[in-house]
LOVOVEX-634091 format. One record per atom (N, C-alpha, C): residue in three letters; x, y, z. Coordinates in steps of 0.2 Angstrom, whole numbers, padded with zeros to 4 digits, always signed. Example, Ala and Ser with C-alpha at 12.3 -4.5 7.8 and 13.67 -1.06 7.14 Angstrom:
BEGIN
ALA+0066-0028+0039ALA+0062-0022+0039ALA+0066-0016+0039SER+0064-0011+0035SER+0068-0005+0036SER+0064+0000+0039
This chain:
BEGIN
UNK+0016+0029-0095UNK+0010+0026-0092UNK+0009+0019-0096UNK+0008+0015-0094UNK+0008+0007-0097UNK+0000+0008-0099UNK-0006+0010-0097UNK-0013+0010-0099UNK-0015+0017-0101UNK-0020+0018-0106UNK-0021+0022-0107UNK-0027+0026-0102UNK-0031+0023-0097UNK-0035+0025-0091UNK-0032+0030-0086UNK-0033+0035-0085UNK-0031+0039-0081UNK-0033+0036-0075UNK-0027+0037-0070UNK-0026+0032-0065UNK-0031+0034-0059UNK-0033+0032-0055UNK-0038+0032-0048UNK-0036+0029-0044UNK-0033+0028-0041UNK-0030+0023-0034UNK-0035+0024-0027UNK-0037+0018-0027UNK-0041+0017-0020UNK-0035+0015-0014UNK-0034+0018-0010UNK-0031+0017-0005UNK-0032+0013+0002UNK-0030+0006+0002UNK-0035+0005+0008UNK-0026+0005+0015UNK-0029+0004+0020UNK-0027+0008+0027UNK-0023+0015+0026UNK-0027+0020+0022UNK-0025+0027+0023UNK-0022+0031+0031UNK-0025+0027+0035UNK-0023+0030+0042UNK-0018+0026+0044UNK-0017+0020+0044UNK-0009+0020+0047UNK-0004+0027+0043UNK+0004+0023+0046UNK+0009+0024+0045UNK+0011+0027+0040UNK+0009+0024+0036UNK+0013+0025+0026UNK+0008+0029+0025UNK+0001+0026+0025UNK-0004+0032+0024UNK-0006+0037+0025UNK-0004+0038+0032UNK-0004+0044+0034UNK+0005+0049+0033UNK+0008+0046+0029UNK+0013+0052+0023UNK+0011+0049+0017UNK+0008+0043+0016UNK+0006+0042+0007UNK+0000+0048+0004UNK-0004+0051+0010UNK-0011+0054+0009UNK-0009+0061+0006UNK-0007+0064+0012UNK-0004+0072+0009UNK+0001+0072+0004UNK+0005+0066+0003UNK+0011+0066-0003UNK+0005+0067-0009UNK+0002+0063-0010UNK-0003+0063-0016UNK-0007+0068-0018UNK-0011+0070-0012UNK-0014+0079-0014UNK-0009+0082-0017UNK-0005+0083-0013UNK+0000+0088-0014UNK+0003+0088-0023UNK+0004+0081-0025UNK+0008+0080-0030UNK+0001+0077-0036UNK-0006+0080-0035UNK-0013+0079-0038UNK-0013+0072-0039UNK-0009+0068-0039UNK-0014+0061-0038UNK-0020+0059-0036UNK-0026+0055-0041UNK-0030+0054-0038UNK-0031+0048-0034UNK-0034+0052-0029UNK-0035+0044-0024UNK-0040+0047-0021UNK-0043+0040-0017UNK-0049+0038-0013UNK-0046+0035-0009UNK-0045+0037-0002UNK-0043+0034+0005UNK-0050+0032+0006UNK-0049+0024+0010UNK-0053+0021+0013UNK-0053+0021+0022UNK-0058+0022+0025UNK-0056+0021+0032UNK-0064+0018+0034UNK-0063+0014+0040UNK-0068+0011+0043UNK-0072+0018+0044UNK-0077+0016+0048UNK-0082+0019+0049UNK-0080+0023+0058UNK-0078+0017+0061UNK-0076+0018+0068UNK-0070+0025+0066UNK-0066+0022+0063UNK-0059+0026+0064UNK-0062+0035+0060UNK-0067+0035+0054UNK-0067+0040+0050UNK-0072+0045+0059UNK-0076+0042+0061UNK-0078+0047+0067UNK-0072+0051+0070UNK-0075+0056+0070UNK-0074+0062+0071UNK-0068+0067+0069UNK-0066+0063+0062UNK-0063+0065+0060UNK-0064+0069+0055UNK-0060+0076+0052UNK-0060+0079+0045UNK-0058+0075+0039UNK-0061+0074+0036UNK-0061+0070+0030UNK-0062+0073+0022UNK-0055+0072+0019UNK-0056+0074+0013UNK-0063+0072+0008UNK-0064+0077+0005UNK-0070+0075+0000UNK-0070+0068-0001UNK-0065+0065-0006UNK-0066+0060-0009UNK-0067+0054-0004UNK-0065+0054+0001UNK-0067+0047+0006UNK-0070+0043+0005UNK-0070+0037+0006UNK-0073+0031+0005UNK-0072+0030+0012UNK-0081+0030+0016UNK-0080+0028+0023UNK-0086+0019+0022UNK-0084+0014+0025UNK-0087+0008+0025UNK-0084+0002+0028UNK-0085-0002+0030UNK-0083-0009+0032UNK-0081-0011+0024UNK-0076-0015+0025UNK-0071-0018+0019UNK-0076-0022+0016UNK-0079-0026+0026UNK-0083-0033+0022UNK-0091-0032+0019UNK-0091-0025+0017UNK-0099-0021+0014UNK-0096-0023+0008UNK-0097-0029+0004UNK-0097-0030-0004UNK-0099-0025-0009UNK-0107-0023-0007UNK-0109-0018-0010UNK-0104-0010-0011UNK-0105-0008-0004UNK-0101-0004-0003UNK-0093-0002-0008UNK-0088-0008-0005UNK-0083-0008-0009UNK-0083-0009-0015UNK-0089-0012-0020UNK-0087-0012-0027UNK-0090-0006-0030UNK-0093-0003-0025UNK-0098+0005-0027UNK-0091+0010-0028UNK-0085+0009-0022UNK-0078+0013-0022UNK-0076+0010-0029UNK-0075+0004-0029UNK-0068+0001-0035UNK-0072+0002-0040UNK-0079+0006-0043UNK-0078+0005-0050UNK-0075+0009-0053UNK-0074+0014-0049UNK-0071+0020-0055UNK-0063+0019-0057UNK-0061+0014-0052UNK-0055+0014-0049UNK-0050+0010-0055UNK-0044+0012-0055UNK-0039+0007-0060UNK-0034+0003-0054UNK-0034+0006-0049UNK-0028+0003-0047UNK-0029+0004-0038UNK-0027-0003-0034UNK-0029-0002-0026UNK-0021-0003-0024UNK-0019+0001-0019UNK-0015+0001-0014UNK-0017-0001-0006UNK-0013-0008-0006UNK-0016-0011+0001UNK-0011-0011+0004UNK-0013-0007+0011UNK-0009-0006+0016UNK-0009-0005+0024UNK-0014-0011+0023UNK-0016-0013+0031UNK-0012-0020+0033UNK-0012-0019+0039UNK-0007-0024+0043UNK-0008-0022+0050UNK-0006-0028+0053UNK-0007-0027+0060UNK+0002-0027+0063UNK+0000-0028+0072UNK+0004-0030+0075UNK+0004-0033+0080UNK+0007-0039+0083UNK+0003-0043+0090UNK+0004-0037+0095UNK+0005-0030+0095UNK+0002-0026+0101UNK-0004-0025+0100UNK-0006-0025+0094UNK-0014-0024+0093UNK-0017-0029+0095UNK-0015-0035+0096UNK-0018-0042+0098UNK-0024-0039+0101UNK-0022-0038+0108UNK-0028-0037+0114UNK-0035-0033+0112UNK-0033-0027+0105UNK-0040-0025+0104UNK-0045-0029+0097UNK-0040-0033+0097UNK-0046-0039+0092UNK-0040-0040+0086UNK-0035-0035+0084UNK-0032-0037+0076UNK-0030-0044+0076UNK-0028-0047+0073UNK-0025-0053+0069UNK-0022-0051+0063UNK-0019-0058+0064UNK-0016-0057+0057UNK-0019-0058+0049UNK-0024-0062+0052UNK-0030-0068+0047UNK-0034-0061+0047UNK-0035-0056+0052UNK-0043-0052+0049UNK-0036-0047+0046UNK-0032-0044+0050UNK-0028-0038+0046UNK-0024-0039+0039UNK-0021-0043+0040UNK-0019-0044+0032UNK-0018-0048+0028UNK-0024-0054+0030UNK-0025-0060+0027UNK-0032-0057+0024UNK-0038-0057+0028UNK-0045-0056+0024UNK-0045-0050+0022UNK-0043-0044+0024UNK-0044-0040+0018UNK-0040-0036+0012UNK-0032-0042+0012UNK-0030-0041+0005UNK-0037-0048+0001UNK-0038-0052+0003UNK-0044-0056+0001UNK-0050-0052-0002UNK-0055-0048+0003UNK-0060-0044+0001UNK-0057-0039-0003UNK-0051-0036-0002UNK-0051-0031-0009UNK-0048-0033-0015UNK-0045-0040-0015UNK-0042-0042-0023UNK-0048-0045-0026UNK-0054-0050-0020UNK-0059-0050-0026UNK-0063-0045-0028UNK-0066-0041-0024UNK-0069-0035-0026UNK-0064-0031-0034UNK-0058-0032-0032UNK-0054-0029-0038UNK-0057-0032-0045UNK-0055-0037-0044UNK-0058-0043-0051UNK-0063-0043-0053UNK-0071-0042-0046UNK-0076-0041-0051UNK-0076-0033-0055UNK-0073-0027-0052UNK-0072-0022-0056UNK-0068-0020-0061UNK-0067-0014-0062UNK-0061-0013-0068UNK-0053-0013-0066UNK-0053-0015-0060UNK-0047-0013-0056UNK-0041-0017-0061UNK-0035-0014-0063UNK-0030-0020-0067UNK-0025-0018-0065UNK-0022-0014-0058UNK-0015-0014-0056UNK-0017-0016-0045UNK-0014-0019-0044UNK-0015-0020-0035UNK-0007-0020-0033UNK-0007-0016-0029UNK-0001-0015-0027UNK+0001-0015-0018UNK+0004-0021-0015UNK+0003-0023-0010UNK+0011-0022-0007UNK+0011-0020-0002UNK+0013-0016+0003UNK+0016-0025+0008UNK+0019-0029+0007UNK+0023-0036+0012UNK+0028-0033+0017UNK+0032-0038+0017UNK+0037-0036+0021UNK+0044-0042+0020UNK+0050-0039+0020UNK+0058-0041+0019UNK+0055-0049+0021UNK+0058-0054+0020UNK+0058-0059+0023UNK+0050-0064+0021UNK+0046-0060+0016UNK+0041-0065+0017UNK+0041-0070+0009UNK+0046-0070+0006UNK+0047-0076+0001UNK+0049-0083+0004UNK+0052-0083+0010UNK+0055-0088+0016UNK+0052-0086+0021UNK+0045-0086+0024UNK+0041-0085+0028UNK+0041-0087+0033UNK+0044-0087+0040UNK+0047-0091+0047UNK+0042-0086+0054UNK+0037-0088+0057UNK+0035-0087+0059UNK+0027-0084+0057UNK+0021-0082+0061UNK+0016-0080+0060UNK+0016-0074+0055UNK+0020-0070+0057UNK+0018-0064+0054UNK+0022-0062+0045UNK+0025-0067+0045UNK+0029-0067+0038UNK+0024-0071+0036UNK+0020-0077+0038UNK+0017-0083+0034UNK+0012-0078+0033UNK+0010-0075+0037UNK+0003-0070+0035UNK+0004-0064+0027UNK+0011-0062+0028UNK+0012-0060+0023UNK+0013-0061+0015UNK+0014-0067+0018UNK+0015-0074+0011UNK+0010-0074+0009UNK+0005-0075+0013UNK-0003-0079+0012UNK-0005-0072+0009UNK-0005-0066+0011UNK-0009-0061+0005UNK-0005-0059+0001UNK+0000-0062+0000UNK+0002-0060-0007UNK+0000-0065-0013UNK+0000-0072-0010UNK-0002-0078-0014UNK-0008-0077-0015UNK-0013-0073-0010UNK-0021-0071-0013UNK-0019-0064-0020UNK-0015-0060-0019UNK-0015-0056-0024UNK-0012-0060-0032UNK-0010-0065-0029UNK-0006-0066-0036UNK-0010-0071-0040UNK-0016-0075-0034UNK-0020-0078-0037UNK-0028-0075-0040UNK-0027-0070-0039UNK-0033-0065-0043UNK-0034-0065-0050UNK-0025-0066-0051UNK-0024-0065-0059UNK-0028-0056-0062UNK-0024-0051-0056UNK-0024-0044-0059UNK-0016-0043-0059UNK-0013-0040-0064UNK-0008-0037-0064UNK-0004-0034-0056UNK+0001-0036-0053UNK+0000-0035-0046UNK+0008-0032-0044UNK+0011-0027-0040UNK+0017-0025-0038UNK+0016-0027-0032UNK+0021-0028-0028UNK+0023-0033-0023UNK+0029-0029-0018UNK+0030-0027-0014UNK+0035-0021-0011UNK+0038-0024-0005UNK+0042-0027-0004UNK+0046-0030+0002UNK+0052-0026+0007UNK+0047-0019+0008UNK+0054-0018+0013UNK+0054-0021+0019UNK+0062-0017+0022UNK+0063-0020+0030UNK+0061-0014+0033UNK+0066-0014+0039UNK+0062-0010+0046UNK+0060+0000+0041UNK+0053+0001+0045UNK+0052+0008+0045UNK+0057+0014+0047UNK+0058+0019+0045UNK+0060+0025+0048UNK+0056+0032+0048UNK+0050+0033+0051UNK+0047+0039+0052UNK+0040+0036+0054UNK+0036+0042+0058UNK+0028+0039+0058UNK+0029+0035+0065UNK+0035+0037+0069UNK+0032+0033+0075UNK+0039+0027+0074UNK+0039+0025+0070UNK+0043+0018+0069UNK+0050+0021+0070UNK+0055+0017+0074UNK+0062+0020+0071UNK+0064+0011+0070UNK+0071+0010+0066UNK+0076+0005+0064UNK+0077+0004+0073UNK+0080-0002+0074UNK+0085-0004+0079UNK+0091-0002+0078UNK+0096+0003+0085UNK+0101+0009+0083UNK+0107+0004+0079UNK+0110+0007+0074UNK+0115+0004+0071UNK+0112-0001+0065UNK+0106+0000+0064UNK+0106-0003+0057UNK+0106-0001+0052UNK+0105+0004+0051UNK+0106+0007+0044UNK+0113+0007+0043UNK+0119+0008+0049UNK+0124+0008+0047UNK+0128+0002+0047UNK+0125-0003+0049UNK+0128-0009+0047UNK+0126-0012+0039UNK+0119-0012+0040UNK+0118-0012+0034UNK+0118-0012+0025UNK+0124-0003+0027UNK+0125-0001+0023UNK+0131-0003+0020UNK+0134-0004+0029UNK+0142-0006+0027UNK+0144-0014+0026UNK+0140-0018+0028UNK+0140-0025+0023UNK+0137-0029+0018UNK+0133-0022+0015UNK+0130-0022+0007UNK+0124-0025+0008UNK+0119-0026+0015UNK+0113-0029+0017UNK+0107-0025+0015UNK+0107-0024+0006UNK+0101-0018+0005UNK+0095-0022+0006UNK+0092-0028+0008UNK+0086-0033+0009UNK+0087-0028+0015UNK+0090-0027+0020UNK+0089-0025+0027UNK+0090-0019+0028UNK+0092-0015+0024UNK+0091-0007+0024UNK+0085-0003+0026UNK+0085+0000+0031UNK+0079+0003+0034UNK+0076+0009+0028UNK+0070+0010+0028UNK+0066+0013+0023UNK+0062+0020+0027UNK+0065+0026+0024UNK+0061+0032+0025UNK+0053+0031+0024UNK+0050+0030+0028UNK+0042+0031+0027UNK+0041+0037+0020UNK+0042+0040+0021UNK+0040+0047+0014UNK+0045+0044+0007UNK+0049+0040+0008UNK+0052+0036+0003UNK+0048+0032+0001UNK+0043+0029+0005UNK+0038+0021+0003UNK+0035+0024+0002UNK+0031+0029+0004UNK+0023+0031+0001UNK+0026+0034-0006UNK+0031+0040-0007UNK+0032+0040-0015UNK+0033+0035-0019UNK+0037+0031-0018UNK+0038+0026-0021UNK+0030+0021-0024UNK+0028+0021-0017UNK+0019+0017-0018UNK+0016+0022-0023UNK+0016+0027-0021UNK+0013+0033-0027UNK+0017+0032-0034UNK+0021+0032-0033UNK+0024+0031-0041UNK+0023+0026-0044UNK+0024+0019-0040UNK+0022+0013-0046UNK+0013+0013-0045UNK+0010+0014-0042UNK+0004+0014-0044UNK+0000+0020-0051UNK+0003+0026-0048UNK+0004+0030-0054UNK+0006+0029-0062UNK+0011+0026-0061UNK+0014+0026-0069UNK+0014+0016-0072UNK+0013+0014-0067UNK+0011+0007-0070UNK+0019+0003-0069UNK+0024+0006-0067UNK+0029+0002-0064UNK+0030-0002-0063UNK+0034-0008-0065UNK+0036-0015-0061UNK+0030-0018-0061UNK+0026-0018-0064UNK+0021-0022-0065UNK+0024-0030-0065UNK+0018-0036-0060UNK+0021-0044-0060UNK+0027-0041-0058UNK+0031-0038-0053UNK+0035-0039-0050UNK+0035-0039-0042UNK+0040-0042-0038UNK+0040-0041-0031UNK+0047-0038-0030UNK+0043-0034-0026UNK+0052-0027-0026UNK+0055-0029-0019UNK+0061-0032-0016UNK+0064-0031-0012UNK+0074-0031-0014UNK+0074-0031-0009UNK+0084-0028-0010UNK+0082-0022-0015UNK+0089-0025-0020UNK+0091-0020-0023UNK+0087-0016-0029UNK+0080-0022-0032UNK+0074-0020-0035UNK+0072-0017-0032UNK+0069-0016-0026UNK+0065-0011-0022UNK+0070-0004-0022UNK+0075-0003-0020UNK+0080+0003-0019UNK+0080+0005-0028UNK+0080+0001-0033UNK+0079+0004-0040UNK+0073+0008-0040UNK+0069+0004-0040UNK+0062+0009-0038UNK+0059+0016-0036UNK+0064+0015-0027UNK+0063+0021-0024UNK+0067+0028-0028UNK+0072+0027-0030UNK+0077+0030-0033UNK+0074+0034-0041UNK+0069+0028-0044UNK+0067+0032-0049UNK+0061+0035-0046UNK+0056+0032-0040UNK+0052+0038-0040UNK+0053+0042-0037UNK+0060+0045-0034UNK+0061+0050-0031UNK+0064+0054-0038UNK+0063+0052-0041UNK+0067+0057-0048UNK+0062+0056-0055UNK+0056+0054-0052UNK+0052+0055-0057UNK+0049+0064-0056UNK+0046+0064-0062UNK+0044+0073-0063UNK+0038+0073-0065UNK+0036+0066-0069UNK+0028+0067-0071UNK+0020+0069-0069UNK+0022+0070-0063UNK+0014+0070-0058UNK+0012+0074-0061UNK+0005+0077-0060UNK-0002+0079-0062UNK+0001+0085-0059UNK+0001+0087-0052UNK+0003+0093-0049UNK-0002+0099-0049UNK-0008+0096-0052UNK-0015+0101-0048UNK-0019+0095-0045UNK-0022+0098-0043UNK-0029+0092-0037UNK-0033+0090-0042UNK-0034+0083-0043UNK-0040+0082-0046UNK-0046+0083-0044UNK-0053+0085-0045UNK-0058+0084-0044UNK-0061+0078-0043UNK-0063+0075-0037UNK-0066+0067-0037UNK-0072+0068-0031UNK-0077+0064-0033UNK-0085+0067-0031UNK-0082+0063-0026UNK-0085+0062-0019UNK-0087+0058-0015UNK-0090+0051-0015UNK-0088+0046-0012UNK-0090+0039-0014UNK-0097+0038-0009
């Protein structure tokens, strides 16, 4: 562990993709976390004890979550098929890496761990510039920050386009190497857990070093913590 604070990871978009394999990997392996979910989506749902149900942009709200908190995983992001129901890029992954890195700063938060994507150091288009833009808001907080650039998904609904894992594996293209979802959520669980890679941005062959030790790390907690409700 880099810090002596026992770790608390607030989790924001617990119900997408990665969340939804990052939430049960972390039970399961006692990590403590507080999943975030709107208020529209937490309806009608069974919700673990520790939930944080609230609008991002409820300041109060969110700074009431991040005090106890040492460290936030952000992993909200949209896609232009969600256009039609209101997302953006500017409200999905621009303002609320924004509302949660300040909220981070006014609290104890000192590791933020942001979920981008392959391709957003050279940003060519909307959805890569959008990527940029919230990692340049994390890096401007001035909290210690980890930075994760993979390429395409593999579980959770997402597949690779056929043949590219196998191309490229077979011309050394590990920026573009497709990533097991239950891969990324461990991985996410591990550097926020253990303090890993801290100031750094993990894509190619740093991010595959990553996954690698946390699928070979042993340190986890391995009972449930107790965490009161938010």
């Amino acid at each position: 562990m880099t810090a002596a604070r026992p770790r608390r990871i607030f989790v924001a978009g617990s119900t997408g993709a990665t969340g939804r394999a990052l939430m049960p990997m972390a039970l399961a392996l006692g990590v403590d976390v507080i999943p975030h979910l709107r208020p529209a989506t937490a309806a009608g749902r069974s919700l673990p004890e520790q939930a944080a149900v609230f609008a991002l942009d409820d300041a109060a709200a969110l700074d009431a979550a991040l005090e106890s908190c040492t460290t936030v995983i952000q992993l909200i992001g949209t896609m232009r098929k969600r256009f039609s129901s209101g997302d953006t890029y500017e409200s999905s992954d621009i303002a609320t890496t924004r509302l949660l890195a300040e909220a981070a700063r006014r609290g104890a938060v000192d590791h933020f761990v942001l979920l981008s994507s392959v391709g957003a150091g050279r940003p060519r288009g909307s959805y890569l510039q959008a990527k940029a833009r919230a990692e340049q808001i994390v890096a401007e907080s001035g909290i210690d920050a980890t930075v994760l650039r993979p390429s395409s998904f593999d579980g959770e609904g997402h597949r690779p386009p056929p043949g590219m894992a196998f191309v490229t594996h077979l011309f050394g293209m590990d920026r573009f190497h497709p990533i097991a979802i239950e891969d990324l959520a461990r991985t996410l669980l591990y550097l926020a857990f253990s303090g890993a890679a801290r100031g750094c941005v993990l894509e190619g062959s740093s991010l595959w070093q990553q996954v690698a030790e946390a699928n070979s790390f042993s340190a986890w907690p391995l009972s449930a913590p107790s965490v009161a409700k938010q």
